[in-house]
ZATORRO-92502 format. One record per residue (C-alpha): residue number from 1; residue in one letter; x, y, z. Coordinates in steps of 0.25 Angstrom, whole numbers. Layout:
// residues N
+-----+----+-------+-------+-------+
!   i ! aa !    c1 !    c2 !    c3 !
+-----+----+-------+-------+-------+
! NUM !  a !     X !     Y !     Z !
...
+-----+----+-------+-------+-------+
END
This chain:
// residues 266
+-----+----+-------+-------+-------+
!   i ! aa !    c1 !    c2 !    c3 !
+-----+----+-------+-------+-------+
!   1 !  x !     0 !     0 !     0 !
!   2 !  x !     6 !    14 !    -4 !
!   3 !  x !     3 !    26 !     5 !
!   4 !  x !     2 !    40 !     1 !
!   5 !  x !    10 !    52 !     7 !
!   6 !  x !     0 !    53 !    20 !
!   7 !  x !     1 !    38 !    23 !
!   8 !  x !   -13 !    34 !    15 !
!   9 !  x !   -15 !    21 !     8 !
!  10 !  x !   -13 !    26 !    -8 !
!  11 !  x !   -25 !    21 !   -16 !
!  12 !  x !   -24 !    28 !   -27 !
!  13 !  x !   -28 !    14 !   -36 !
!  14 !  x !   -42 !    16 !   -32 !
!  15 !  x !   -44 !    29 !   -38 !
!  16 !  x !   -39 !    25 !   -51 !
!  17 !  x !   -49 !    13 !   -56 !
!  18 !  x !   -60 !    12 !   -67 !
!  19 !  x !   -70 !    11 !   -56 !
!  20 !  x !   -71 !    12 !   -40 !
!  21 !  x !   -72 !    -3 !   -37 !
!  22 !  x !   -58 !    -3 !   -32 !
!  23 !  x !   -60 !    10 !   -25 !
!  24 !  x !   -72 !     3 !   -18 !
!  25 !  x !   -65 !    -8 !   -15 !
!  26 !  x !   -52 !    -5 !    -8 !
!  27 !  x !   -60 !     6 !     0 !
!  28 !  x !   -68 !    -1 !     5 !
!  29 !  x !   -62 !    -9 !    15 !
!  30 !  x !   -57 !     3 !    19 !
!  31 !  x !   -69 !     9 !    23 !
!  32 !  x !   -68 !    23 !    13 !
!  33 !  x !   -80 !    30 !    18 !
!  34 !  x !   -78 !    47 !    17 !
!  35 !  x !   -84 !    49 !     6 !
!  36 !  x !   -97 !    43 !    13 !
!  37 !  x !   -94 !    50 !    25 !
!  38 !  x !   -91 !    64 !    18 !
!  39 !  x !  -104 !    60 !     8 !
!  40 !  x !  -115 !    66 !    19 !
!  41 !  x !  -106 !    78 !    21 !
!  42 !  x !  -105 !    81 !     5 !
!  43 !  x !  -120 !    78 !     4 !
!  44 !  x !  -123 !    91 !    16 !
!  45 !  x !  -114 !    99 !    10 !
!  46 !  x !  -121 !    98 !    -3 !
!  47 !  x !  -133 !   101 !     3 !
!  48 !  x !  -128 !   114 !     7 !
!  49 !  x !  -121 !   119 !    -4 !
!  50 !  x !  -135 !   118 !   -12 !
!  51 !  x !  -142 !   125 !    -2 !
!  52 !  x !  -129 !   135 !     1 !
!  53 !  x !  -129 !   137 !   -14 !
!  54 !  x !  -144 !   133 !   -21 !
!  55 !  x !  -134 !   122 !   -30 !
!  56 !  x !  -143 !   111 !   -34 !
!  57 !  x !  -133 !   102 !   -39 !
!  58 !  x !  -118 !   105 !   -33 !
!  59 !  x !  -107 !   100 !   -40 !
!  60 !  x !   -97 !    93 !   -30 !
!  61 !  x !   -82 !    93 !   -33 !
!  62 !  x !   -77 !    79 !   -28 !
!  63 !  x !   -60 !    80 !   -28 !
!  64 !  x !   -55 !    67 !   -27 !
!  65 !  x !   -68 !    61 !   -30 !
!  66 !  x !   -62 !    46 !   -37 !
!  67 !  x !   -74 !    39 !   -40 !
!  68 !  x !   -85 !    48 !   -37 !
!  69 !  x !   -87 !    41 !   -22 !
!  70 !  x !   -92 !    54 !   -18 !
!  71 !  x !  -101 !    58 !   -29 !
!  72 !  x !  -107 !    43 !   -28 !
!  73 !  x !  -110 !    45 !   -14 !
!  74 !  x !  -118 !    58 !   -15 !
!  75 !  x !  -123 !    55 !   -28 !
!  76 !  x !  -130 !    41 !   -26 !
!  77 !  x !  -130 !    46 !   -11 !
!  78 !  x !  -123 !    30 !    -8 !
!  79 !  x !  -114 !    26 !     5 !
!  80 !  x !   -98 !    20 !     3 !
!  81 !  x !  -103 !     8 !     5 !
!  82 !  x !  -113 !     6 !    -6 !
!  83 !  x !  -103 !    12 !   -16 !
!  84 !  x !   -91 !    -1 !    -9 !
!  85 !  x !  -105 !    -9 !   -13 !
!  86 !  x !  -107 !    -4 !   -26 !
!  87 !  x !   -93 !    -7 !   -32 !
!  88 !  x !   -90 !   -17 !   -23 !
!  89 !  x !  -103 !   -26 !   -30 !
!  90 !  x !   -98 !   -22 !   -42 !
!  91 !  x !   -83 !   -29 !   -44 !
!  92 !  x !   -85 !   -35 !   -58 !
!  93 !  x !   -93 !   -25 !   -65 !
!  94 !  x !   -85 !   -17 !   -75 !
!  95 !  x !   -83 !    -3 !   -76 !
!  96 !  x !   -95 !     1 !   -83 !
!  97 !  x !  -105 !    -8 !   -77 !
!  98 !  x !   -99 !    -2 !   -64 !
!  99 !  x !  -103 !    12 !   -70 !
! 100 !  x !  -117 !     8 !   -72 !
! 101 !  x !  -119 !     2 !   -57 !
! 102 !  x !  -116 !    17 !   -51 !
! 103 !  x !  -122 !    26 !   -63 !
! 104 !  x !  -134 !    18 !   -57 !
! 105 !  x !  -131 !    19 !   -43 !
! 106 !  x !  -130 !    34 !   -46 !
! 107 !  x !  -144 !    34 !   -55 !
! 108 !  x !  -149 !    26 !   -43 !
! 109 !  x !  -144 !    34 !   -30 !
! 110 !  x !  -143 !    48 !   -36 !
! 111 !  x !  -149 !    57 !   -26 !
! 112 !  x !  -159 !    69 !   -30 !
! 113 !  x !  -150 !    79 !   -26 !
! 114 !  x !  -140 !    82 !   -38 !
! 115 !  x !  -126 !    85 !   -36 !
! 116 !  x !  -116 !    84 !   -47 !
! 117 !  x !  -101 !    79 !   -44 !
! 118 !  x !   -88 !    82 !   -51 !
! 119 !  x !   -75 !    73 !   -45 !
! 120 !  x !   -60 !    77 !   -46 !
! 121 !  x !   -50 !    65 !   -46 !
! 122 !  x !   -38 !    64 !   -52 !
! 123 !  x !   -41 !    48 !   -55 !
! 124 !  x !   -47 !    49 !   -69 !
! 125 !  x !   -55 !    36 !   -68 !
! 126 !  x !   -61 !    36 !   -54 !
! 127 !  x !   -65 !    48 !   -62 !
! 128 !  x !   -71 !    42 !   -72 !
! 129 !  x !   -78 !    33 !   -66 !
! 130 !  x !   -86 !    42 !   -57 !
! 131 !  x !   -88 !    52 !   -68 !
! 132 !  x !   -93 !    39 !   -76 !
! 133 !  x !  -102 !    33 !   -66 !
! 134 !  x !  -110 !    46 !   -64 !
! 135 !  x !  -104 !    49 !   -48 !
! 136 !  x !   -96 !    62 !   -54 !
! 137 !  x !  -104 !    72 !   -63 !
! 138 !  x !   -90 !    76 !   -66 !
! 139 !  x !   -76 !    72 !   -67 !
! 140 !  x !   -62 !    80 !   -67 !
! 141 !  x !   -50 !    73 !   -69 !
! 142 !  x !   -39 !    80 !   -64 !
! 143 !  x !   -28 !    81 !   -52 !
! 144 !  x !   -30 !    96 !   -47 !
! 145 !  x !   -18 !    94 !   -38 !
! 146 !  x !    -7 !    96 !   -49 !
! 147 !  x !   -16 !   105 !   -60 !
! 148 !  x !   -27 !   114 !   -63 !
! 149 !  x !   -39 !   109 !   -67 !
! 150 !  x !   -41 !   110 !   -82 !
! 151 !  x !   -53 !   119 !   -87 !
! 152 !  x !   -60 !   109 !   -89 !
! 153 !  x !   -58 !   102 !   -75 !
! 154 !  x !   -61 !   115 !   -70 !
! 155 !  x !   -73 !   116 !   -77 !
! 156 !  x !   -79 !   103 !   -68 !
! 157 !  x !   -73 !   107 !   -56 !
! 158 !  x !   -80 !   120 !   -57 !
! 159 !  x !   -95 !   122 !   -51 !
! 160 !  x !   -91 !   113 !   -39 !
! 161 !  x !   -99 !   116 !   -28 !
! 162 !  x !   -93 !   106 !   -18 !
! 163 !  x !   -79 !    99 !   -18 !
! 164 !  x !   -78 !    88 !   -10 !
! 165 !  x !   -67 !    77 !    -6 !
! 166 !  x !   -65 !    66 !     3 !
! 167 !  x !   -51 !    60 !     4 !
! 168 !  x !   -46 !    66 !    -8 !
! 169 !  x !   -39 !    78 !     0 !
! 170 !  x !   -24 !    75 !     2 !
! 171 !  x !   -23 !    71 !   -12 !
! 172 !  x !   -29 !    83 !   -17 !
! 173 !  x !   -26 !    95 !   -10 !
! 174 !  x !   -28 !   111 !   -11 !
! 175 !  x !   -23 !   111 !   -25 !
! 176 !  x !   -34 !   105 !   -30 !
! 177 !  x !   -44 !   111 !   -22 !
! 178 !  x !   -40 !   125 !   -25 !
! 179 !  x !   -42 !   122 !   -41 !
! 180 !  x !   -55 !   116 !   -39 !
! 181 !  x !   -57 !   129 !   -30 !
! 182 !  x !   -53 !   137 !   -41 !
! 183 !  x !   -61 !   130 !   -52 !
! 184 !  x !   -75 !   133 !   -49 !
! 185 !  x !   -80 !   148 !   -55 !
! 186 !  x !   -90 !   147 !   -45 !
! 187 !  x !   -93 !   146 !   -32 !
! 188 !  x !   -84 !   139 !   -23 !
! 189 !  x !   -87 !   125 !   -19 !
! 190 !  x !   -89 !   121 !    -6 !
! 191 !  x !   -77 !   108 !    -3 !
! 192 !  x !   -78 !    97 !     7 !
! 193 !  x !   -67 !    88 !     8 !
! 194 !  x !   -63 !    77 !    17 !
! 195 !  x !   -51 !    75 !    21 !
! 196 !  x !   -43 !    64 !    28 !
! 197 !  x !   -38 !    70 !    41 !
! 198 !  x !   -21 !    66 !    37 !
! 199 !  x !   -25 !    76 !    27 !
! 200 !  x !   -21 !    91 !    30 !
! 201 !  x !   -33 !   102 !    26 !
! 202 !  x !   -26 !   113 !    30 !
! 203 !  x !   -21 !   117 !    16 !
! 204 !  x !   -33 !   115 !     7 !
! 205 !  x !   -40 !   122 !    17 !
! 206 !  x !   -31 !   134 !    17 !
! 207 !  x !   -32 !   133 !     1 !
! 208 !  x !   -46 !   132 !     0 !
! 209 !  x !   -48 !   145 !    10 !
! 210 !  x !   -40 !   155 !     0 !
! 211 !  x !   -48 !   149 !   -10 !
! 212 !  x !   -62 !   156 !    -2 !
! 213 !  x !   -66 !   144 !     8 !
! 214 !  x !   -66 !   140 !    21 !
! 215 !  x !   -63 !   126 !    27 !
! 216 !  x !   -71 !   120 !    38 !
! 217 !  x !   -65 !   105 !    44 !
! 218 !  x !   -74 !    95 !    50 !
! 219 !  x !   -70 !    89 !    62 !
! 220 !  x !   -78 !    75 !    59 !
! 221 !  x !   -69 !    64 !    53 !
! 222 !  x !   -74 !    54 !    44 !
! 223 !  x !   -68 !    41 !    40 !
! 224 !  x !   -61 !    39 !    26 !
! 225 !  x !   -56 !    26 !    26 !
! 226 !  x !   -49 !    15 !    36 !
! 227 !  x !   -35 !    15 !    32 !
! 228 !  x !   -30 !     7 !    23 !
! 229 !  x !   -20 !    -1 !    30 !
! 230 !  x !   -11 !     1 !    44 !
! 231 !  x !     2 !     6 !    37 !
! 232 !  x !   -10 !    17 !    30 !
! 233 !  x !   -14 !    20 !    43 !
! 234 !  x !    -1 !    20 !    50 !
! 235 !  x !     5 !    31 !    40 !
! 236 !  x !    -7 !    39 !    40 !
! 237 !  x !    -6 !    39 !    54 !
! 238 !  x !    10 !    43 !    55 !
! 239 !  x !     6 !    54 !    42 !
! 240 !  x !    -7 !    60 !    52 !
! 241 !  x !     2 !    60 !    67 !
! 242 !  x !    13 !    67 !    58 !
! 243 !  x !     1 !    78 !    55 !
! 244 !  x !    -4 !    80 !    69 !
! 245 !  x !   -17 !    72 !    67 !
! 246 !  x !   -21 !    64 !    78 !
! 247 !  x !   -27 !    51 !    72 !
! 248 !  x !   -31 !    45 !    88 !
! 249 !  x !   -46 !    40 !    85 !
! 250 !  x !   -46 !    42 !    68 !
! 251 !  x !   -35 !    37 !    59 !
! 252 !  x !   -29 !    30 !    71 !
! 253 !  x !   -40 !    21 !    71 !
! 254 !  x !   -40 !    17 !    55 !
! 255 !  x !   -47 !    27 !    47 !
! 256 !  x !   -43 !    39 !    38 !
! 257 !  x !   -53 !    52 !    44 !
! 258 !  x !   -55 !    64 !    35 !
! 259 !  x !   -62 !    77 !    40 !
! 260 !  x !   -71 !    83 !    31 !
! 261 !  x !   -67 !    98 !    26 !
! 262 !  x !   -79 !   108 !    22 !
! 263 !  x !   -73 !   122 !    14 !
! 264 !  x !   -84 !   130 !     8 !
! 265 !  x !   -80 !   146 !     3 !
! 266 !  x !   -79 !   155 !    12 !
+-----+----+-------+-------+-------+
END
């Protein structure tokens, strides 16, 4: 097993396959559940914005968004553990009989309220697939981290009303943020991201206030995922008592926490 720079477990294989059975399939014995725990969040915040703004289908921004997990979830309004069902029951099925099985889980689960999503990812095909099974309205290809968007990558990322990431933040830092900031000709979107408690905020957050907004951090945690194996754990553990963080209760017991982030313009 290869670790990254902060101790993690490096699983960049799933993120890079035709379809998400794989995805599904080494996460969950692992217990991957924050996008279902930041789903309810996402869903108030919605909520708001429409009233806040009179928007009657917001366009949410999803950076990192691989296979559309969090556009599946609010979308057919489904739980982790019916989409671990929904490709777990399907291991022989090819690609586009896969396809089918979630444009009519989407047909069939779409909720009344309508909400249109645009992912960001740097993998092309997880991409692709989300973009293909209906979960993304939109997809932009593109690693905002070394460039500017194109104008046509600017044109998708513009109009968003609410950005929103859970685990990608570490990967992707203020760079990307900033241009996806700095491509809307509109109003500013309101972001919320969680992030895994290793993770330092304090220069996105610093980023995002010269750019007009102001950061508040929950002081809820929710679980990620268990780690992966004890030398994962061990070294995120050396990596987080090396920053100050006291892990007594949290990731001392097995799990990755990440605190959710709420920045709307000030």
């Amino acid at each position: 097993m290869r670790f990254d720079a902060t101790g993690k477990a490096q699983l960049d294989h799933i993120y890079d396959q035709p379809d998400p059975r794989d995805y599904f399939r080494l996460l969950r014995p692992l217990d991957y559940r924050v996008p279902q725990e930041a789903k309810p969040y996402f869903a108030k915040l919605l909520q708001d914005y429409r009233h806040t703004h009179r928007v009657t289908t917001p366009q949410v921004l999803d950076i990192g968004c691989s296979y559309g997990i969090n556009a599946a979830l609010l979308k057919c309004d489904a739980t982790m553990d019916e989409l671990y069902a929904h490709y777990g029951a399907a291991p022989a099925d090819t690609r586009e009989e896969l396809l089918r099985r979630d444009r009519a889980l989407l047909r069939a689960r779409r909720p009344a309220d309508d909400l249109r999503f645009v992912g960001l990812d740097a993998s092309g095909r997880a991409l692709a697939y989300a973009h293909e099974a209906g979960f993304l309205d939109e997809a932009v290809h593109a690693d905002l981290e070394r460039a500017d968007p194109t104008p046509a990558q600017r044109a998708r990322l513009d109009g968003s009303d609410l950005v929103v990431s859970t685990g990608c933040l570490g990967y992707v830092t203020e760079r990307t943020l900033t241009r996806v900031v700095r491509a809307q000709s509109g109003r500013l979107p309101w972001m919320a991201h969680f992030v895994l408690r290793m993770i330092p905020f304090d220069p996105i957050e610093r980023a995002l206030s010269d750019l007009g907004y102001e950061t508040v951090r929950g002081e809820e945690v929710f679980r990620q995922r268990r780690f992966a194996s004890p030398q994962e754990q061990r070294r995120v553990l050396e990596t987080m008592a090396a920053a100050g963080v006291d892990t007594r209760g949290l990731e001392a017991e097995g799990w990755l926490y990440a605190r959710l982030h709420l920045s709307r313009p000030g």
